[in-house]
N, C-alpha and C positions, 0 to 999 in steps of 0.2 A: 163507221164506228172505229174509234182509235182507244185505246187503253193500255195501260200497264200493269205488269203483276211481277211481285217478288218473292223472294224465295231464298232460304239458304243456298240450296241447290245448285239452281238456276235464276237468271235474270231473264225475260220477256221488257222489250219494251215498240212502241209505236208497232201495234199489230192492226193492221189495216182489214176488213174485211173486203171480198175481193166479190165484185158483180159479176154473176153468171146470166148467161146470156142461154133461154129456155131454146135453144134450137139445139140438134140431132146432127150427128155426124152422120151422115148416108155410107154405106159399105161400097167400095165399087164394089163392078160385075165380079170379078175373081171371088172376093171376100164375099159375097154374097152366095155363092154358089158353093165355095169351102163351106161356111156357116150353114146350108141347107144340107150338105152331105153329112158333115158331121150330128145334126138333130135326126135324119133320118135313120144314122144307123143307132143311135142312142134308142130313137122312139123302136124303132122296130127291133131291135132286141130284146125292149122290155114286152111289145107285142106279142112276139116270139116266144117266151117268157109264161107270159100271164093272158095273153089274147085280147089287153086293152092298155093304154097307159094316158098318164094325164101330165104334161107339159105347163110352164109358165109360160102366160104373152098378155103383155100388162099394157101393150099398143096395140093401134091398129095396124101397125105396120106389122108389130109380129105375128101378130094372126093370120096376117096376110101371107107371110113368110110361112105359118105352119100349114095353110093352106095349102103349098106348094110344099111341102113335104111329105104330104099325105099321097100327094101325086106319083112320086118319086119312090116311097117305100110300097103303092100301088103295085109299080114297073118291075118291081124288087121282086114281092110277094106272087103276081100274078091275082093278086085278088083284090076286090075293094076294100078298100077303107075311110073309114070315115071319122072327119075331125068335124069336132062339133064344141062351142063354147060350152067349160062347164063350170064358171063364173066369169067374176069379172077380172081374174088373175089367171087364165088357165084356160087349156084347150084340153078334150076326150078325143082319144083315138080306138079305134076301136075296128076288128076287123068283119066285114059284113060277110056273113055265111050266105049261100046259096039260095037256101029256104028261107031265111030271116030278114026281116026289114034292117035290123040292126042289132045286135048284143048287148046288151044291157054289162050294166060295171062289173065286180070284182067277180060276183058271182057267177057268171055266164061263163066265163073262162076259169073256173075253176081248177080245171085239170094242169091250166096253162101250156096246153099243146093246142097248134092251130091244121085243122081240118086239111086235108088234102082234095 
């Protein structure tokens, strides 16, 4: 697409639209493991917090990604936790009590202090 447009202003002219090409930059290992550290202490603060949080992963790859961060703020905690899709933009974390199959959302952590 080529076009022109005028203006007092400013002049625009031969503005070419430019093809993008639908492939993903892959993270190396470094960046990939900086990027997991830093969502884990994001998510587990807000955990910490409120006793559930809900994250964006609009791939499968991020999901994948937050999968393995649930891992990680696990090792943190000392306790389970669980990510679980809570649409199609968004992952639930949520930390698993003792006695409970799992904590239900805002309300279950109410107090936003998490169990000892």
């Amino acid at each position: 697409m080529v076009w022109e447009a005028r203006d007092a202003r400013w002049e625009v002219r031969d503005v070419q639209e430019v093809p993008q090409e639908a492939t993903r930059t892959p993270l190396t290992a470094e960046e990939e493991l900086r990027s997991r550290s830093v969502f884990a202490t994001e998510i587990g603060a807000q955990l910490a917090r409120q006793g559930w949080a809900v994250f964006p992963a609009h791939t499968p790859e991020e999901r994948i990604r937050l999968f393995a961060v649930a891992r990680i703020i696990e090792q943190r905690l000392g306790r389970r936790v669980e990510a679980v899709p809570e649409d199609i933009c968004s992952m639930r974390f949520t930390v698993v009590s003792a006695g409970a199959a799992h904590e239900a959302g805002p309300a279950a952590g109410a107090s936003g202090q998490l169990d000892d």
